[in-house]
N, CA, C and O atoms as a GROMACS GRO file, in nm:
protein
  248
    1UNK      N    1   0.737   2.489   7.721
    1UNK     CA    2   0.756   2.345   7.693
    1UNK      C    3   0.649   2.297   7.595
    1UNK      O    4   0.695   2.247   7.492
    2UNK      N    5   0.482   2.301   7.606
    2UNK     CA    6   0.375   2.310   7.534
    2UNK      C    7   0.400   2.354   7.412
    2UNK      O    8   0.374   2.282   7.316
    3UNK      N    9   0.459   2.491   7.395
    3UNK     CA   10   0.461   2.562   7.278
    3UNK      C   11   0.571   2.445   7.194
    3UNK      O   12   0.530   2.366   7.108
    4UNK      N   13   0.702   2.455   7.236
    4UNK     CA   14   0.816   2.386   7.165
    4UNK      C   15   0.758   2.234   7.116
    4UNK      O   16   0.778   2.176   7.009
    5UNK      N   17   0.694   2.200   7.208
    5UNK     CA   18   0.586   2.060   7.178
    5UNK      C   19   0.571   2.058   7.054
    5UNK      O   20   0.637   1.989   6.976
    6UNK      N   21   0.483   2.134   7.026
    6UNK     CA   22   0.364   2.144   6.951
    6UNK      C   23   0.459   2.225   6.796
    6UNK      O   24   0.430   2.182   6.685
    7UNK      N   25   0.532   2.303   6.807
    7UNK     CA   26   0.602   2.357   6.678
    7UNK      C   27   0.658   2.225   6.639
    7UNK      O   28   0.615   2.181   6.532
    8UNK      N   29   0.745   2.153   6.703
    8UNK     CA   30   0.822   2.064   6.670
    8UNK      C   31   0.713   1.925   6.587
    8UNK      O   32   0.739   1.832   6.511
    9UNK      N   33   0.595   1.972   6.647
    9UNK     CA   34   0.508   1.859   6.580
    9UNK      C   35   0.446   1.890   6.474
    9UNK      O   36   0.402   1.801   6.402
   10UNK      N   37   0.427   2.050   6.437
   10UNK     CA   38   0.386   2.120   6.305
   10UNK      C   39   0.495   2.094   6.223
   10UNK      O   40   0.479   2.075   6.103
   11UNK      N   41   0.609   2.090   6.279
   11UNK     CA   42   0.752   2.141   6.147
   11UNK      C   43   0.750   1.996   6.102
   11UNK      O   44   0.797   1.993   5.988
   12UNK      N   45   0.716   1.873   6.144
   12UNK     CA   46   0.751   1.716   6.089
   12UNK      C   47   0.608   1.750   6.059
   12UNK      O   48   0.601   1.857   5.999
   13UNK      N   49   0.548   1.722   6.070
   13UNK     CA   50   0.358   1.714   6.012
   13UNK      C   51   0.315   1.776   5.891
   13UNK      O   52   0.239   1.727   5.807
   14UNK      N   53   0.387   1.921   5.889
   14UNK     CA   54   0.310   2.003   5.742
   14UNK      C   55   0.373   1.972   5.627
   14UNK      O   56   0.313   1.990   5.521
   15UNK      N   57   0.506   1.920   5.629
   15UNK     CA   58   0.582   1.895   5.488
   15UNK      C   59   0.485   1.752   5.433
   15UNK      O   60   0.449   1.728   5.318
   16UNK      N   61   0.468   1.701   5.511
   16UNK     CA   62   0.376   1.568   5.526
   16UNK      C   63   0.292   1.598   5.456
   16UNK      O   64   0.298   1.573   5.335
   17UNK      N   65   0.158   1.681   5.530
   17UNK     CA   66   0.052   1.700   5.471
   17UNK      C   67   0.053   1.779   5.371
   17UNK      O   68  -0.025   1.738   5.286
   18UNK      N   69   0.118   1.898   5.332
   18UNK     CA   70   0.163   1.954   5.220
   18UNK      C   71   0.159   1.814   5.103
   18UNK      O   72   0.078   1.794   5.013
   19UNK      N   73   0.280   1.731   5.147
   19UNK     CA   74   0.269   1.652   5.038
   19UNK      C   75   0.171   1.577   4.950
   19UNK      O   76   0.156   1.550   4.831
   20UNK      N   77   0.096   1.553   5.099
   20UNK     CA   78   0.000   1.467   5.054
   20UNK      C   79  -0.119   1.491   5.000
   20UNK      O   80  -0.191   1.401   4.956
   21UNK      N   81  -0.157   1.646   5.000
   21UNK     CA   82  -0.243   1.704   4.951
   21UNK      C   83  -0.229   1.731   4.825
   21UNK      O   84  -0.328   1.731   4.752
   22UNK      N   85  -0.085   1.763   4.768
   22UNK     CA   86  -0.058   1.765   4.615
   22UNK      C   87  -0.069   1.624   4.557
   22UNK      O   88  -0.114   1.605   4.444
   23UNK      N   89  -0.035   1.544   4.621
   23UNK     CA   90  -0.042   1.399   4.561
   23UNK      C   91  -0.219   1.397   4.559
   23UNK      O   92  -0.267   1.405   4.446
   24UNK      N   93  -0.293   1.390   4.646
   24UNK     CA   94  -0.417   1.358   4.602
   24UNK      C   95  -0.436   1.493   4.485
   24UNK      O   96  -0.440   1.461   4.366
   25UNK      N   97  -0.446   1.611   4.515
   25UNK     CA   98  -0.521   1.678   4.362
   25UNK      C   99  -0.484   1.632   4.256
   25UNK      O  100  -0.568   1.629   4.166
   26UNK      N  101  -0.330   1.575   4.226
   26UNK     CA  102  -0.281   1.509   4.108
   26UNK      C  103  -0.356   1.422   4.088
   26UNK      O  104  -0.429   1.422   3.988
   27UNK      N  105  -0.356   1.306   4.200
   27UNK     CA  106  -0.487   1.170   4.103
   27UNK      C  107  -0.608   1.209   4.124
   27UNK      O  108  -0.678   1.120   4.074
   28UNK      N  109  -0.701   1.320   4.186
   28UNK     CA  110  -0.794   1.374   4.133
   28UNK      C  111  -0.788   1.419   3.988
   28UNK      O  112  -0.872   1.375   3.909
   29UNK      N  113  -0.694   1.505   3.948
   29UNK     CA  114  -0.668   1.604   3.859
   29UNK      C  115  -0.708   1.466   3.737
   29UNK      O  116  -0.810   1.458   3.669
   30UNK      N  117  -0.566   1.347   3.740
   30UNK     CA  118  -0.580   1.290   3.655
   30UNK      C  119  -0.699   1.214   3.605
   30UNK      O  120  -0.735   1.196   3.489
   31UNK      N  121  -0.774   1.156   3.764
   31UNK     CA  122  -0.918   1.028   3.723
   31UNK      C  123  -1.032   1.169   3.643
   31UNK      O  124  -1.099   1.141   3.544
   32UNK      N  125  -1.035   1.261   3.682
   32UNK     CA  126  -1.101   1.383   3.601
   32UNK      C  127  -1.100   1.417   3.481
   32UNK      O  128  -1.189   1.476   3.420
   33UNK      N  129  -0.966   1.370   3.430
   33UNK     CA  130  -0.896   1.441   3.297
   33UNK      C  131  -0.929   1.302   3.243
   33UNK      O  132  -1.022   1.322   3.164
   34UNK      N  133  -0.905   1.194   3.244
   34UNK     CA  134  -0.941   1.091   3.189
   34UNK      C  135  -1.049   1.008   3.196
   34UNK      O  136  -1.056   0.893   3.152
   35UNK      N  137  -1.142   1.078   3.258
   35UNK     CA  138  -1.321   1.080   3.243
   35UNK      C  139  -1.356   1.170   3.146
   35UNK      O  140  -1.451   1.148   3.071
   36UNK      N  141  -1.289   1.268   3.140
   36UNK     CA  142  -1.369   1.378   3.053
   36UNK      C  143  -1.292   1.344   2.915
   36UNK      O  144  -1.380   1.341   2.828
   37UNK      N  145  -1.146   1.314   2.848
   37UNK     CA  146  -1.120   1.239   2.788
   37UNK      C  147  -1.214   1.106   2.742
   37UNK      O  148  -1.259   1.107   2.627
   38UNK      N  149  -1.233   1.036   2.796
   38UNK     CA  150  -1.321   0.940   2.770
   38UNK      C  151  -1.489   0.959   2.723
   38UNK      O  152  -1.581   0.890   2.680
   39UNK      N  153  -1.466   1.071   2.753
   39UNK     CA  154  -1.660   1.142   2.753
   39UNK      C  155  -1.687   1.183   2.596
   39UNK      O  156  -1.774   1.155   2.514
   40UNK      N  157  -1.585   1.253   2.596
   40UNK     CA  158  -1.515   1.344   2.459
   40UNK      C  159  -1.539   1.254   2.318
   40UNK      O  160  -1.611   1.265   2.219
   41UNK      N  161  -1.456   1.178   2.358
   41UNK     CA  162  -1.355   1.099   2.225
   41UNK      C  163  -1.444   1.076   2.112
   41UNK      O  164  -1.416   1.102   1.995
   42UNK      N  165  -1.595   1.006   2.171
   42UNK     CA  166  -1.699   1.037   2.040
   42UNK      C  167  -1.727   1.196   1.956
   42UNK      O  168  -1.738   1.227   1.837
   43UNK      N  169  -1.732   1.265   2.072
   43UNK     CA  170  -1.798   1.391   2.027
   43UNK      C  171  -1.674   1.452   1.946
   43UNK      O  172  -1.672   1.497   1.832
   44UNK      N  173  -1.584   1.442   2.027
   44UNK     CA  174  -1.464   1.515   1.948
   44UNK      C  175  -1.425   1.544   1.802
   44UNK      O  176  -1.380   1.646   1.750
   45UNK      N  177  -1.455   1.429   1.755
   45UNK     CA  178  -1.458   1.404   1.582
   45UNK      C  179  -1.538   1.491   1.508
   45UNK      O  180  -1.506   1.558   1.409
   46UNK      N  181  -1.654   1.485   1.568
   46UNK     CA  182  -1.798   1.588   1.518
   46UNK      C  183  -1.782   1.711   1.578
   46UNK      O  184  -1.848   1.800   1.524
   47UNK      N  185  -1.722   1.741   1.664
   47UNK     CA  186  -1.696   1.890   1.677
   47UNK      C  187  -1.552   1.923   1.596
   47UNK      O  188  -1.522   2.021   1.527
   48UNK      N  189  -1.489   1.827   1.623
   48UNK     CA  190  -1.407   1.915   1.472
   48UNK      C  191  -1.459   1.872   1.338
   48UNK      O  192  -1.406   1.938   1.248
   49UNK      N  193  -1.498   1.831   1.318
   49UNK     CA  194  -1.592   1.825   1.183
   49UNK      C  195  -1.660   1.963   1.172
   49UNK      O  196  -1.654   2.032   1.071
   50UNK      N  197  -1.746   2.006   1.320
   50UNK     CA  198  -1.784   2.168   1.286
   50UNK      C  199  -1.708   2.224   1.287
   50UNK      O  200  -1.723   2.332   1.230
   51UNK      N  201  -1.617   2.204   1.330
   51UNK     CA  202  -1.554   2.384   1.344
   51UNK      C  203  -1.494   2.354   1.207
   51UNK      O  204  -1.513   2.458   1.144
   52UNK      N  205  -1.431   2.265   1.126
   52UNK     CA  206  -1.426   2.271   0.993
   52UNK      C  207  -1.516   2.320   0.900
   52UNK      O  208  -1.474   2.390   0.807
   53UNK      N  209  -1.650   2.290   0.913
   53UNK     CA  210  -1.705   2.346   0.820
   53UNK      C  211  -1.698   2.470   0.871
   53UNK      O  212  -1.602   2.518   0.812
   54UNK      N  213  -1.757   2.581   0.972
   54UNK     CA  214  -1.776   2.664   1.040
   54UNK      C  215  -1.695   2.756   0.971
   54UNK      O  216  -1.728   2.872   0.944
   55UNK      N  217  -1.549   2.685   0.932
   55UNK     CA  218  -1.436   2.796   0.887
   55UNK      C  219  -1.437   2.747   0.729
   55UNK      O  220  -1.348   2.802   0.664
   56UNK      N  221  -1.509   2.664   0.664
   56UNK     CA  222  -1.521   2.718   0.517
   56UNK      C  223  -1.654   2.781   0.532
   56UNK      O  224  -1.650   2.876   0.454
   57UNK      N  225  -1.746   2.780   0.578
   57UNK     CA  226  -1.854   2.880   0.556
   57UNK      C  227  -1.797   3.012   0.560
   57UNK      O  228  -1.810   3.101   0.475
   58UNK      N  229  -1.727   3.014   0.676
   58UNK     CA  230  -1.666   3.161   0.700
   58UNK      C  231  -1.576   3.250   0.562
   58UNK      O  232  -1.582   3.368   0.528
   59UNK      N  233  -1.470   3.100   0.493
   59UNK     CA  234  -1.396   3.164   0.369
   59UNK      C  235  -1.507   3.180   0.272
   59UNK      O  236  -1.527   3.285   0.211
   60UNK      N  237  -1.581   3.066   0.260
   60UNK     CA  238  -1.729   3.118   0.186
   60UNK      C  239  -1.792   3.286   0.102
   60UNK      O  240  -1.806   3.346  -0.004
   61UNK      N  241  -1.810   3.291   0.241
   61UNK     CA  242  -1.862   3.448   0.296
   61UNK      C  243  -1.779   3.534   0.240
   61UNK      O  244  -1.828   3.623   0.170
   62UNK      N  245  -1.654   3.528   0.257
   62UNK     CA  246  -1.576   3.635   0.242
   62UNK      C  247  -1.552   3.602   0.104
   62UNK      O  248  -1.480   3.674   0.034
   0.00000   0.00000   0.00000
């Protein structure tokens, strides 16, 4: 009786928490991605600015 209890309360409960655990890493995932986005956006310009030059030095060379 205990046992049947208790399955019957895992089988409604884990689709649940399953869910809800993908839903939070998603708006983790996202407030993360759009902090580090936001962190970036200055630097970004100036690092591709290097790696531009980086690759005419390189045709340079050759």
């Amino acid at each position: 009786m205990e046992k049947e209890k208790l399955e019957k309360y895992w089988r409604l409960r884990l689709p649940i928490f399953l869910i809800f655990m993908v839903v939070m890493t998603a708006i983790t995932f996202c407030v993360y991605e759009a902090r580090m986005c936001k962190a970036q956006t200055p630097s970004a310009v100036t690092q591709g600015e290097k790696d531009h030059k980086s690759t005419d030095n390189l045709i340079k060379h050759f």
